[in-house]
C-alpha positions in Angstrom: -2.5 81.1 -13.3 -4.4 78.3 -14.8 -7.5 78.9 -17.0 -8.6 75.1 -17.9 -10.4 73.4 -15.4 -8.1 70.3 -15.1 -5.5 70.6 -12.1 -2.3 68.7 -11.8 -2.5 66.0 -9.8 1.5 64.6 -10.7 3.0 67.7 -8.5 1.1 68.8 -5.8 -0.1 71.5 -7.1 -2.6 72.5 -4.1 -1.9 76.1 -5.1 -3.6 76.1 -8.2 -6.5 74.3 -6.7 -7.0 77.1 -4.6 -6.5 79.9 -6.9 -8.8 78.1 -9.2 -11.0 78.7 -6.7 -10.5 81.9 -5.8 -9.8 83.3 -9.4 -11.1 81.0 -11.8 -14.6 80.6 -10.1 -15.1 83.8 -8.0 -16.4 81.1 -5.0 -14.6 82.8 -2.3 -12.4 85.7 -1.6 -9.9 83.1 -0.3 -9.2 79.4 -0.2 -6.5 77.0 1.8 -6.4 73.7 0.7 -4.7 70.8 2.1 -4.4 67.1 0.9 -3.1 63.9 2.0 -1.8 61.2 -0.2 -0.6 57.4 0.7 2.7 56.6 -1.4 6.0 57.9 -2.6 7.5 61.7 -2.4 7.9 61.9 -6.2 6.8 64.9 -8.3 6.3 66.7 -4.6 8.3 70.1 -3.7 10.1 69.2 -0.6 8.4 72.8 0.8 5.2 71.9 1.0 5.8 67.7 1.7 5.6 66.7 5.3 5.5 63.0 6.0 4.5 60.4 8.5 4.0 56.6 8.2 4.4 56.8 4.4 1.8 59.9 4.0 2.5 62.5 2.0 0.9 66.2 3.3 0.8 69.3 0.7 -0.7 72.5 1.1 -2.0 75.9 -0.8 -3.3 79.0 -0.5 -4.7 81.9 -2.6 -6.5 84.6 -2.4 -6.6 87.7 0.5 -8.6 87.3 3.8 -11.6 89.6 3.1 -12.5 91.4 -0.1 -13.1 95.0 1.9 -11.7 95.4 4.7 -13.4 96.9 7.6 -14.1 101.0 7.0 -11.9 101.8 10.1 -8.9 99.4 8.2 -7.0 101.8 5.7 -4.6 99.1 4.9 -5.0 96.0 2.4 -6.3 92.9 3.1 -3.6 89.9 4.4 -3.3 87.5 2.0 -4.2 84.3 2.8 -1.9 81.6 3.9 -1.4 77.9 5.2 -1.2 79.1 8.6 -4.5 81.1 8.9 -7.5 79.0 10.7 -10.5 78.7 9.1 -14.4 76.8 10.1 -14.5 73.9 8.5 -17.7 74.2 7.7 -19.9 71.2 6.2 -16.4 68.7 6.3 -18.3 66.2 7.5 -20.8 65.5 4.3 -17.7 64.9 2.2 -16.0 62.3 4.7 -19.2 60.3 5.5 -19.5 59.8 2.0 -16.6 59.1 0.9 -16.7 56.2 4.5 -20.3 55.3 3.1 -18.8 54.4 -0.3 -16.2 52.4 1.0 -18.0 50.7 3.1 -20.6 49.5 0.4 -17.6 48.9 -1.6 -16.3 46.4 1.0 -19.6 45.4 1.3 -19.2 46.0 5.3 -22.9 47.7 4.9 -26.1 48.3 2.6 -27.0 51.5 1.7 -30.4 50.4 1.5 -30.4 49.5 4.7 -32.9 51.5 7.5 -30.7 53.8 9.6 -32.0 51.8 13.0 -29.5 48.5 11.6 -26.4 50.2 12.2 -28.1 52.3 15.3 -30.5 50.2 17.0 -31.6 53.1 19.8 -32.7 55.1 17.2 -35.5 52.3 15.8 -38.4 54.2 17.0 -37.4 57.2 16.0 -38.5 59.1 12.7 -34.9 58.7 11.0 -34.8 55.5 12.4 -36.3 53.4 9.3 -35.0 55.7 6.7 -32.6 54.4 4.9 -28.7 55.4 3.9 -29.1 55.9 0.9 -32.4 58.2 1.4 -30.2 60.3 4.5 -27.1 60.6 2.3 -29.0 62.2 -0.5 -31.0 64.3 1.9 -34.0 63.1 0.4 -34.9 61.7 3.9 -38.1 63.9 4.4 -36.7 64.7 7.7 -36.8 68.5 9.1 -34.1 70.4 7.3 -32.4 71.9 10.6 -32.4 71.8 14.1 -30.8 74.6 16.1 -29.3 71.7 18.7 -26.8 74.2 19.7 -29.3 76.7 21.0 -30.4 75.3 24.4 -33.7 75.2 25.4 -34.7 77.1 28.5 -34.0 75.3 31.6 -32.9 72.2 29.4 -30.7 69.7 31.4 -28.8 66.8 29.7 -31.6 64.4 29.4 -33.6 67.3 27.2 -30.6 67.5 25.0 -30.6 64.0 24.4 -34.5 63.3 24.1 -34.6 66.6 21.3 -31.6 64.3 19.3 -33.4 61.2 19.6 -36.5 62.3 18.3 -34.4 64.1 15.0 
């Protein structure tokens, strides 16, 4: 087990990731993590390498599956593994970022730039002359949350899609 906070990049070492997660920082009874690299197999176990059009796939887990298990359970928790399914949760704010960056990098797009630019449907909407930057920091001054997966009673498609146009 690792105590500093550094992890080892060189080896694939996704396994310490996630018991630094797990252990180090108490954030969740479990972790899996997964990554994805572009180049050679060097440094990589050949157990935990897969690899397609010169990627490189490794994989960790740590931790068990529930810290108590239900009352009627008398048994221990499973541990967790690569194999278990898990909601991904908020993936999304970490890839859109990461495409934002890279974008302004490229200088493809403007952060500055009102949302409506890159969306023209959604110029007379609310969100519509906020800009990237502003959305991406959620510093928008739009409503927090929207329960668009709750339907509205008797809603029909055109509902759905006026409630998202005027988010």
């Amino acid at each position: 087990m690792r105590h500093d906070s550094t992890i080892d990049t060189t080896a694939a070492n996704l396994r310490s990731v996630a018991e630094l997660v797990v252990a180090d920082h108490a954030a969740a009874p479990c972790a899996v993590v997964g990554g994805a690299v572009r180049g050679s197999r060097e440094g990589l176990p050949v157990s935990t390498t897969s690899e397609a059009d010169g990627w490189r796939f490794g994989w960790g887990a740590a931790g068990v599956l529930w810290t108590r298990p239900p009352a009627l359970l008398r048994t221990e928790p499973p541990s967790a593994s690569t194999h278990h399914i898990f909601d991904l949760a908020s993936l999304t704010k970490p890839i859109v970022a990461l495409t934002l960056a890279r974008l302004q990098q490229a200088g493809t797009l403007d952060r500055r730039e009102p949302l409506a630019a890159f969306l023209p449907k959604l110029a007379d909407t609310p969100s519509g002359s906020v800009s990237l930057d502003l959305l991406s920091a959620h510093r928008a001054g739009l409503e927090a949350h929207r329960p668009f997966f709750v339907a509205e009673a008797g809603a029909t498609q055109p509902d759905a899609a006026r409630v998202l146009a005027e988010a």
